[in-house]
Residue, then its C-alpha position, 0 to 999 in steps of 0.5 A: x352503645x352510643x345513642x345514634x342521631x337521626x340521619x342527616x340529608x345530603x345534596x337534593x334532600x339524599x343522605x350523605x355518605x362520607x368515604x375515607x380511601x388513601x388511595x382513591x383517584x378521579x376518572x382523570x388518573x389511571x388506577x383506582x377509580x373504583x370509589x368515584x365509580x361506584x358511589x357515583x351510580x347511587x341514587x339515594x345517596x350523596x357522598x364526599x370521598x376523602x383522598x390523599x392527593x397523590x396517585x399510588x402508582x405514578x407518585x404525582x400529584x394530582x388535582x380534583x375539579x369536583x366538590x364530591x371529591x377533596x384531596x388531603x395533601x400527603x407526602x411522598x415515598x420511594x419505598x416501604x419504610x418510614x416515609x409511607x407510614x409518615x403518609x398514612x398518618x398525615x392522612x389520617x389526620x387530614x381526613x379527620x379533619x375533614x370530617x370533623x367539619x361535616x354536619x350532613x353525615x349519614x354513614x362513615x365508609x373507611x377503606x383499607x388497606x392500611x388500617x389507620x384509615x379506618x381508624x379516623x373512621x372509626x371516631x369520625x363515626x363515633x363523633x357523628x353517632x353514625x354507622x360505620x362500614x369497614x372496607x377490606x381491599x386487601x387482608x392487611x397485615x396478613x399480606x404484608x406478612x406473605x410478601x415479606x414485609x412484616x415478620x408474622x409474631x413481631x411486636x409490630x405484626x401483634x398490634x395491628x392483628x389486634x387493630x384488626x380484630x378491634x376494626x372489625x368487631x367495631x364496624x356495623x358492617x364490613x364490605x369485601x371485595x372478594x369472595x374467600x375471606x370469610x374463613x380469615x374473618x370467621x377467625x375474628x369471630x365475624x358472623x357471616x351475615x355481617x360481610x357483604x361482597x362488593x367485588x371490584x369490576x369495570x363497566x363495559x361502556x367506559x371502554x368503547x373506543x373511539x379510535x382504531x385498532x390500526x390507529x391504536x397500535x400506531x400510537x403505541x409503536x406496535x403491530x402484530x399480536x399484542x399482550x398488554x399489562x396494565x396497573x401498577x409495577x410494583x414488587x407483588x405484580x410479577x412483572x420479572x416474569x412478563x420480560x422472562x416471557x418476553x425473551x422467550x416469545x419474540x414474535x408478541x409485543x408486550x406493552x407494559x402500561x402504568x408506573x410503580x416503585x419497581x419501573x425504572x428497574x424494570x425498563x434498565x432490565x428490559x434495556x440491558x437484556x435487549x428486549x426489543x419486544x417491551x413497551x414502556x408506556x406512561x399511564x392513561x387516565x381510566x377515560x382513555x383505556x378503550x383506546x389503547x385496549x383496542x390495539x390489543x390481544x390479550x390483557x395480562x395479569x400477574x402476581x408475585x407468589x402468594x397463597x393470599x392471592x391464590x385465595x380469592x383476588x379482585x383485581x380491577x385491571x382484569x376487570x378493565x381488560x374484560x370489559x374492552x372486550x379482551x381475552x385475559x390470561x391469570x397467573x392467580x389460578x384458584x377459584x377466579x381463573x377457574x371461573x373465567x376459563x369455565x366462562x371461556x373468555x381466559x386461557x390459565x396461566x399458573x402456576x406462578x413463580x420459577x421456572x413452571x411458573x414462566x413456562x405456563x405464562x409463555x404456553x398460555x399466550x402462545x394458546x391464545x396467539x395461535x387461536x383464529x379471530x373468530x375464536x378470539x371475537x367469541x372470547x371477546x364477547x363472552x369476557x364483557x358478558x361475564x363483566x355484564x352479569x358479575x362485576x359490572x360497577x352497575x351491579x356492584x353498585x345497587x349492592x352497595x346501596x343496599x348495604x347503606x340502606x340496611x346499616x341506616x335502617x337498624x335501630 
């Protein structure tokens, strides 16, 4: 093994951690903050995050204001073809860079889920002597494979299997944010102990409102019972099945809040059917979703068919809802929608897909339209409260901090 340097020190005497995620937004972007949330609560630590700098979602470009937070400029993409690989790599190369020119390094963070990412952080931890930790955001390549992207034994399929494989038995420590994958890592010989659970979440007070709900469904031309989506509108998020429910329940108001790669078809296809009852919204900086979520009854979460999702899911918008203070409704059933039903703050909504699958979404918020307010109040505060006990950004914090701790105390 390569002989390590002692650590060096960050801003105020800290350490310094360096963190390589693609995708990873500021707080004035709408979409994954998780980055800038979490190292920012650490205490002993400083940390530099490394990102691309246009937002996955709304394709734009965006510009950071802090020096904890550089952008590498990187081309964009209209589908899944050669374009997106061609921003991976041109990352990759940007962060590299950036790295290279460090000297106060004390841990490499690299996220996934492409794997090039990780990759540069792999020699930039090399070049540093420093430990690296490997973040799994999504089980990449298999994903690819369940949502038809990629064919399972293809050439393309067995390298980056085998990226994977190497990726992990290289990292000093892998950080994962769900439960239910230590199956998929005990396939690649990972030890249990050598995974920690950082789960993705929200913090209840970044959601207080500071308007109305009377003066919030005004801004967004809606009254009346009011589901709400917010994230992504891509090809995995489901949202076909949010207007199938639509043309169903006419008396709820749908609010769809975000951008993707499938939101013009979407809009054409709520247009063309006559589905009066669907707001299109641009996305909100994460800041400012407290008061939209404030004009809302319910927070919905959908995904497209995948037993991966069914597995063990993380999802931050579901998170983002709770903490406002608003009941939710998953179409992921397994082990999450359990526990939150279990917890009273959800009504379940799978099984997913066809014909069942909408029949269960529409059931659900019809169960939760026709509740009384006190019963939706009691669902309101019991969704913070299991925010506040397991998966408040707080809490997931100092389990970060610890695994910085323990992987820079090993000899």
């Amino acid at each position: 093994m390569t002989p390590r340097r002692s650590r060096t020190q960050g801003a105020g005497g800290r350490r310094r951690v360096l963190v390589l995620n693609h995708f990873a937004l500021p707080r004035s972007q709408g979409g994954g903050t998780r980055h800038v949330e979490l190292f920012g609560r650490l205490t002993g630590w400083a940390h530099l995050i490394v990102a691309g700098d246009r937002n996955n979602n709304t394709r734009e470009r965006f510009v950071s204001d802090s020096p904890d937070f550089v952008t590498i400029r990187v081309p964009g993409h209209e589908s899944n073809g050669l374009a997106r690989v061609g921003g991976w790599l041109r990352y990759a190369v940007g962060a590299l860079r950036v790295g290279l020119r460090r000297r106060d390094v004390g841990v490499v963070y690299a996220s996934s889920p492409h794997l090039v990412t990780p990759l540069a952080g792999w020699l930039l931890a090399k070049v540093h002597r420093v430990p690296l930790v490997l973040e799994i955001r999504d089980l990449w390549p298999r994903s690819m494979v369940e949502l038809g992207y990629l064919t399972a034994g293809s050439p393309l399929h067995r390298v980056l299997v085998g990226l994977e494989r190497f990726l992990y038995r290289a990292a000093d420590r892998i950080v994962a944010v769900a439960d239910g994958w230590n199956a998929h890592f005990a396939s690649f010989g990972v030890p249990p102990a050598k995974v920690a659970l950082v789960t993705n979440g929200a913090e209840p007070a970044d959601f207080v409102p500071t308007v109305t709900r009377e003066k919030a469904q005004a801004q967004l031309g809606v009254d009346g019972f009011v589901a709400v989506y917010a994230g992504a509108h891509g090809p995995a998020n489901g949202l076909d099945l949010v207007l199938d429910v639509a043309k169903d329940l006419t008396d709820v108001t749908f609010v769809l809040l975000g951008d993707g790669l499938d939101k013009q078809r979407l809009v054409a296809r709520a247009r063309d059917e006559r589905l009066d009852n669907v707001r299109f919204c641009d996305p909100v900086p994460k800041r400012d979703l407290g008061n939209v979520f404030v004009g809302c009854d319910v927070g919905l979460h959908t995904l497209a068919q995948s037993e991966l999702f069914r597995e063990a899911m993380s999802p931050n918008k579901l998170y983002d809802y709770m903490a406002a203070g608003l009941p939710v409704i998953t179409n992921v059933g397994g082990g999450l929608e359990a526990r939150l039903v279990d917890h009273g703050c959800a009504v379940p909504g799978s099984p997913r897909g066809g014909a069942s699958g909408r029949a269960a979404l529409a059931t659900a918020i019809e169960v939760l339209r026709d509740r009384s307010v006190d019963d939706r109040e009691t669902m309101s505060r019991r969704a913070r409260d299991y925010v506040d006990r397991h998966a408040s950004r707080t809490v997931m914090a100092a389990r970060l901090e610890k695994v910085l701790n323990d992987v820079t105390a090993a000899p």
